[in-house]
N, C-alpha and C positions, 0 to 999 in steps of 0.2 A: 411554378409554385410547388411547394414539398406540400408532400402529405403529412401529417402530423400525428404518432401512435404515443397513445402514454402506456405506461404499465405501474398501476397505484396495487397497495399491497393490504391488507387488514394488518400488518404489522411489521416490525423491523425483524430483518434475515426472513424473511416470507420466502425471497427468492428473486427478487426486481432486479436485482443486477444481474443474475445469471440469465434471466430469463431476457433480457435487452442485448447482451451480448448474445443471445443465441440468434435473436430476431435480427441483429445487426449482422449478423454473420451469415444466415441463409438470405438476409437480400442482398447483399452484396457479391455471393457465389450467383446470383440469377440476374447480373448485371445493373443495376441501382447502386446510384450515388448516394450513401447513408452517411447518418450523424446521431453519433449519443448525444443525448442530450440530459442534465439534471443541474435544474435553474439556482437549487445550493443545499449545498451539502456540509457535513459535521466530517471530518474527517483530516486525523493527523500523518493518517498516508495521501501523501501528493508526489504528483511529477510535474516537467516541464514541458510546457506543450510549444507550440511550431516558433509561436511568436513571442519566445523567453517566459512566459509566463505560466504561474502555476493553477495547476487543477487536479481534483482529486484523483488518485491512482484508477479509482473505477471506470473515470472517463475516460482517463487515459488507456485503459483496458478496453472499453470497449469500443473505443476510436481502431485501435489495433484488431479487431474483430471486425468492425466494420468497412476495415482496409484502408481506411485515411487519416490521412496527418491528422494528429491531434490539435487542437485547435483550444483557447481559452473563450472561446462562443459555446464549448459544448458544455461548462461549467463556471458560469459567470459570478456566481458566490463562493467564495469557500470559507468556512469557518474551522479556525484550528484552534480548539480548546488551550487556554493558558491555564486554568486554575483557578477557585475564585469566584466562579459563575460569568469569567471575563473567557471570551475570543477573541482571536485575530482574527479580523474581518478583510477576507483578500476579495478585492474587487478586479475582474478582467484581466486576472493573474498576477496583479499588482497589491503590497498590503496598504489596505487602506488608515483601518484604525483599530482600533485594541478596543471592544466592547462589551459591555451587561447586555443581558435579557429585552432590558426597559429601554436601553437607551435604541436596540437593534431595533426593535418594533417599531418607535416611533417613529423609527427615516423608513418605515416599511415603501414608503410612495418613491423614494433615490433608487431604492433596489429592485424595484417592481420597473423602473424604466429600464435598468443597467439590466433586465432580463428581456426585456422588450426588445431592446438594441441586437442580443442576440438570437434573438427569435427571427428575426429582422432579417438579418445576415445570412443564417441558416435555410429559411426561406425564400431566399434569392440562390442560393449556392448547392443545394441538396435535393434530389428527388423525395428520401426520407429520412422522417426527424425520428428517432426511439426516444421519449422520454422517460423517463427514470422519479418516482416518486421520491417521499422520504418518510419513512417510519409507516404509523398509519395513517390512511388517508383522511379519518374521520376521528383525530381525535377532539373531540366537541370544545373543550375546553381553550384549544389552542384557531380554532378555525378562521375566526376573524383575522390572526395574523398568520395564517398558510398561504406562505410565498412557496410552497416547496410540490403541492401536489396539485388536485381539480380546479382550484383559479388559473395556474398555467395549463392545465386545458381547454380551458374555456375562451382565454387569452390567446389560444392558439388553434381554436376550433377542432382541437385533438379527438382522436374516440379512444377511448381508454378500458384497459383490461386489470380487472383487479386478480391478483395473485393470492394463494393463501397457502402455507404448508400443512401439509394433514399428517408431517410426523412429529408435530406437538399435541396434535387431538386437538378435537372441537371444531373441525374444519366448517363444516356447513351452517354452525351458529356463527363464526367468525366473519362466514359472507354474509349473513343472512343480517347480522347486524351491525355491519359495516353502509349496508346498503340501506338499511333502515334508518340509522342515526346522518346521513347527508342529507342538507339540503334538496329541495326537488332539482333544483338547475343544474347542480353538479351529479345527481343520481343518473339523471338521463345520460348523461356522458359515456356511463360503461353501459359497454357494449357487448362484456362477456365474462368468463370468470376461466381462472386455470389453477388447477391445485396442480399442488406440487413436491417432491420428494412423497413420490410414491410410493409402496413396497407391494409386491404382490400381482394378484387379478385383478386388475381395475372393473372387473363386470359386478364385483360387489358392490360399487359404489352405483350402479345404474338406479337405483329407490331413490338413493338421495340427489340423486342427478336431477329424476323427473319433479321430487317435489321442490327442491330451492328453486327450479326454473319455472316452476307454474305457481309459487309463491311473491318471486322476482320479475320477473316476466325476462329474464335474462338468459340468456342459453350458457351453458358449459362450453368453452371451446376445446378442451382436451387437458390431459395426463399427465403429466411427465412423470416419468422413473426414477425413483433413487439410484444414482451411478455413481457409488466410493470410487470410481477409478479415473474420473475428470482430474483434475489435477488444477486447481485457476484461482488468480490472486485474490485473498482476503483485502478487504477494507478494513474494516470495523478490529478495532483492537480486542473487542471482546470476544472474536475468533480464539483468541488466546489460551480462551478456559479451555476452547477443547481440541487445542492442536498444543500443547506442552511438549509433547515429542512426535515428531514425523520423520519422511524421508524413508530413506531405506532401511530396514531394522535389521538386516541382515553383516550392512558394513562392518566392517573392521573400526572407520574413520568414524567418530563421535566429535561433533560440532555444538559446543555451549553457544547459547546468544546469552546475554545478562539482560532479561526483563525489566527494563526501565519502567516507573513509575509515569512517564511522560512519554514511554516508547512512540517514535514516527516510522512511517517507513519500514516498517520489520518484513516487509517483501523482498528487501533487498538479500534476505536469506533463502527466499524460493528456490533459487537457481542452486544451491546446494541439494536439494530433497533425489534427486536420483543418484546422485554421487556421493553420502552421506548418512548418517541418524543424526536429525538436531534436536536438540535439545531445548528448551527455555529454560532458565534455571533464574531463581528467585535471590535478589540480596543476602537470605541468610543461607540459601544451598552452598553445598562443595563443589570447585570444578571439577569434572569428570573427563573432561572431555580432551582430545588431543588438539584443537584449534577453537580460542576463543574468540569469540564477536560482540564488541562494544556497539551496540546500532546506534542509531538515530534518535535524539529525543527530543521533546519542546524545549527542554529546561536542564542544560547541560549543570548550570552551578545546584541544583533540587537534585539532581542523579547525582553528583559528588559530596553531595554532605551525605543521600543516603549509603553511598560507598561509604563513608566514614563511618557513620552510627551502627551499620551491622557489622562490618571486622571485613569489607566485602576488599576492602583496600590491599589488606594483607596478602590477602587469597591469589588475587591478582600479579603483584608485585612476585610472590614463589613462585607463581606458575611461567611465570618473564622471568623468573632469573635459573628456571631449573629447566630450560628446553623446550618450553613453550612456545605457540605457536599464536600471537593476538592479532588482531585486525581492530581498529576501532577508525566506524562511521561517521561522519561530522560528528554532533553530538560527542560519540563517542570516541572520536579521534580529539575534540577539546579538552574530554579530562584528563587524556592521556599526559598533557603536557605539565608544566612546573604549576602554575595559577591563571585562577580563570579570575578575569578581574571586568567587575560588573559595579561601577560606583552610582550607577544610580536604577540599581535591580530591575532590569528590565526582562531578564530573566526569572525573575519570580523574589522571593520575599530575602534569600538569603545571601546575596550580594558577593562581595569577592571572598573566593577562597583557593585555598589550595590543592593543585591535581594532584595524579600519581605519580608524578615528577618518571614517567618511564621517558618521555622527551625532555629537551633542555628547548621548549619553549613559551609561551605565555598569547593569553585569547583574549581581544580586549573586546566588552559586547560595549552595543551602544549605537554602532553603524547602520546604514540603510538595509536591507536583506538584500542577501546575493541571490540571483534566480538566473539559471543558465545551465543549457546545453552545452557541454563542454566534452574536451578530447584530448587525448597526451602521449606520450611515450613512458610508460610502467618500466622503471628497472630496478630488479633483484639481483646482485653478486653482479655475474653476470650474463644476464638472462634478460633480455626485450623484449616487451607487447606492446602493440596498438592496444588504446583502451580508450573507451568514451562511457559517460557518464551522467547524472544532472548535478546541478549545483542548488542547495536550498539553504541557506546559514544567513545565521545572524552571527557576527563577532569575526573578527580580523585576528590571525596566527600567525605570530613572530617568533619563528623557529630559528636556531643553529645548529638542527641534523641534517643528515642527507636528505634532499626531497625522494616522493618516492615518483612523480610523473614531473615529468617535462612537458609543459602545455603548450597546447596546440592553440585551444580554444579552451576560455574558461577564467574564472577569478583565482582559484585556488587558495593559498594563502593571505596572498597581502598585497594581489598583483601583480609579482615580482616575477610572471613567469613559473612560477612551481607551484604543484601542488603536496600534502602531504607531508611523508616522511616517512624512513626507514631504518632501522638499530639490526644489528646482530651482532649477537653479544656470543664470544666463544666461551662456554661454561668448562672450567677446569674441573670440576667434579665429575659430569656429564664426561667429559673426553677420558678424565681413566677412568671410568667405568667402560670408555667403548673404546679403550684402546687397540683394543684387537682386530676393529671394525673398518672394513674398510669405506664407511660411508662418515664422513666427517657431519656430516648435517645432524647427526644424534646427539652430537656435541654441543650447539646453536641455539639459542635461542630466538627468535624472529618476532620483532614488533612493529608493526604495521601500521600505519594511519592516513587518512584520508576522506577532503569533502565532497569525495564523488561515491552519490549514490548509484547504485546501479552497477558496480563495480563488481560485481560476481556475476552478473551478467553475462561479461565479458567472458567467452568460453577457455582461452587460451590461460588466461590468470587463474580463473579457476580451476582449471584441470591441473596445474599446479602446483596451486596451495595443496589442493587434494593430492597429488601425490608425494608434496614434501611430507604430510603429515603420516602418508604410508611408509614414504623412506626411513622415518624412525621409528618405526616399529619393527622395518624387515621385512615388508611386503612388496610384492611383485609393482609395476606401476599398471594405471588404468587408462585409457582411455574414455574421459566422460562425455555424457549426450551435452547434446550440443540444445541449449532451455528453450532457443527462440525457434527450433525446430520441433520438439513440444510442446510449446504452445501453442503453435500453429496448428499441429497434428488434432491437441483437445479442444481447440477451437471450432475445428473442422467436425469434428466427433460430436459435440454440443450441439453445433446446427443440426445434425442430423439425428440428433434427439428431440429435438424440438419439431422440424417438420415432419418426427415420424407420431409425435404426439398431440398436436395440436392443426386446428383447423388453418396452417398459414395465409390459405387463398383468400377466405375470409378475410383474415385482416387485411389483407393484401388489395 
């Protein structure tokens, strides 16, 4: 039988995710079989876990922290906002339905089993569980229908650690009345409390220590440090506000993403941040940058009329035809094409319309969702990489460009064997401007697209793009870090923040 740890938070971005990936990652180094666990989540970043199915990137993150295959047990709900007050309700990695508020509550007893099933599972196959809350644990109003925090404790005999950040202020009113407004049965649960994003002498906080503990009768387990220098994947899209620009502020190389109003997945641009300055840049901004990035979005035809309404069309279109360097990600590899054509708006309110016609192809939505781990052969000019990837799309793509992989594994387009597609357009402007040059690529324009996330991942493609985009400038080329060996490294770093701050054995 697993032992079962939660980590409930007095609020959203407290610190639950990093703080479960740290605990999943120091048991796992001390040999214990571990599992993330968060019973459902809100979240339009997902990946593909073992068994084709999807689950929030967090779990997916901290599966990879806790050293095993990601599994759709370690996140049996997932909800991806459509618009509306409606979600897509994916059940065991599969979508189940498209739902309101009202109507989710009411199956609350369907999904209360479909978390049951995984508890189940986990509990036969794990020493330990990390569970992962959601938002706050006590918001009063919502309690009766919390499938997400202290019922799945309770459900699961879990002991649970409430989290709270002390670099918003108000830390010890935040525990003090978090613990105060739960039910007695679920108050008993915690077992401890950890602030978090520290700055400083923590022996200031030893007053406030003693009295929320002889107030609560709860002990403090420990600290943790503010550490700008981890490096680990955001969830939550509202990260957004305050990561606008990251990476390396030093490069040469400047990477635009276009901030979708539906943006998914904008992780997929992580693996850029040591190789890189990226950028987010808004509908009405100017491209700046020497390689853009079309991401991922819920609602490919809602991102293309907003392409229309702000001029963002145009923008794009000069920057593809003057030597530009674009990428665009499902989502953003559909508007790429001639029309996206959605006759009975299942993409959202605004039905078929017209892309940026940079391909000579067409997206028909309407199909089952594509969900898979997938793998190919990437060719540019002529330049090979192995590359693998996930697959998350809704809408089938009937192209007559060049694909740009060769599939191994995976749907890609239309089934047909390929994924993607690839242009490069010789610019006669560009070229006598560089005729002197002996690098023809300053000449080029390069448009790129494809339904594999995860695709900068890939260190060989990415090192790259990155150096094509120095080659037209006239820079030396680079060698870039290799992400999955980064991550590993902040991963490892992380644990050892966490057992050098907190009481582990305890929990343990």
């Amino acid at each position: 039988m697993a032992k079962f740890i939660m980590v409930v938070g007095t609020s959203s971005n407290s610190g639950k995710t990093v703080l479960v990936s740290g605990i999943c990652r120091a048991l796992a180094n001390k040999g214990y079989k571990v599992a993330p666990f968060k019973s459902q989540n809100m979240s339009l970043n997902s990946r593909v876990a073992k068994e084709d199915g999807e689950i929030a990137v967090a779990q997916y993150t901290q599966s990879l922290a806790a050293k095993t295959e990601p599994s759709i047990h370690f996140n049996p709900i997932l909800l991806k906002p459509k618009g509306n007050f409606i979600s897509q309700v994916i059940v065991h990695g599969e979508p189940y339905k498209d739902m309101d508020y009202n109507e989710y509550r009411k199956n609350k007893e369907y999904f209360l089993d479909k978390i049951k099933e995984s508890l189940d599972y986990l509990d036969k196959n794990y020493d330990y569980v990390v569970m992962e809350g959601a938002g706050s644990c006590c918001e009063i109003n919502l309690l009766d229908d919390d499938i997400a925090n202290l019922r799945i404790a309770e459900i699961s005999n879990a002991n649970a650690i409430l989290v709270s950040d002390i670099d918003r202020g108000g830390v010890f009113a935040s525990i003090y009345g978090t613990v105060e407004l739960l039910p007695e049965k679920w108050r008993k649960l915690i077992k401890g409390f950890v602030i978090n994003k520290f700055r400083g002498n923590a022996d200031v906080l030893k007053s406030g220590f003693e009295k929320i503990e002889e107030l609560t009768n709860i002990p403090v387990l420990g600290v943790i440090p503010y550490d700008e220098s981890l490096v680990l994947p955001e969830e939550d899209s509202q990260a957004l506000q305050n990561k606008r620009v990251f990476g390396d502020i030093k490069s040469p190389v400047e990477v635009n993403v276009l901030k979708f109003s539906k943006i998914s997945n904008f992780t997929d641009v992580d693996a850029l941040s040591k190789d890189a300055l990226v950028k987010f840049i808004d509908f009405k901004d100017d491209i700046t940058g020497d390689i853009l990035i079309l991401p991922g979005t819920r609602c490919s035809t809602v991102e293309m009329d907003l392409i229309n309404k702000y001029g963002m069309d145009k923008k794009i279109l000069e920057f593809a035809e003057n030597g530009g360097i674009v990428l665009g990600i499902c989502g953003g590899y559909q508007v790429m094409g001639k029309k996206l054509i959605d006759e009975n708006n299942t993409e959202g309110d605004v039905g078929t319309i017209d892309g940026l016609g940079l391909f000579d192809m067409e997206t028909h939505f309407g199909n089952e969702k594509s969900i898979k781990n997938s793998e190919g052969i990437l060719e540019i000019e002529d330049v090979r990489f192995e590359v693998s990837g996930y697959e998350l799309h809704e809408g089938i793509t009937k192209s007559s460009e060049k694909p740009l992989i060769k599939l191994k594994k995976g749907f890609g387009n239309d089934g047909n064997g390929f994924d993607g597609a690839i242009k490069v357009i010789e610019n006669k402007k560009n070229k006598n401007n560089n005729k002197n040059s002996d690098n023809n690529q300053n000449s080029k324009s390069y448009i790129l697209g494809t339904y594999f996330h995860g695709i900068l991942d890939n260190y060989e493609f990415r090192n790259y793009l990155v150096n094509l985009a120095r080659m037209k400038k006239g820079l030396n080329l680079i060698t870039t870090d290799n992400y999955n060996d980064t991550f590993e490294k902040n991963m490892d770093k992380l644990a050892k923040i966490i057992e050098g701050s907190i009481d582990l054995e305890k929990i343990i």
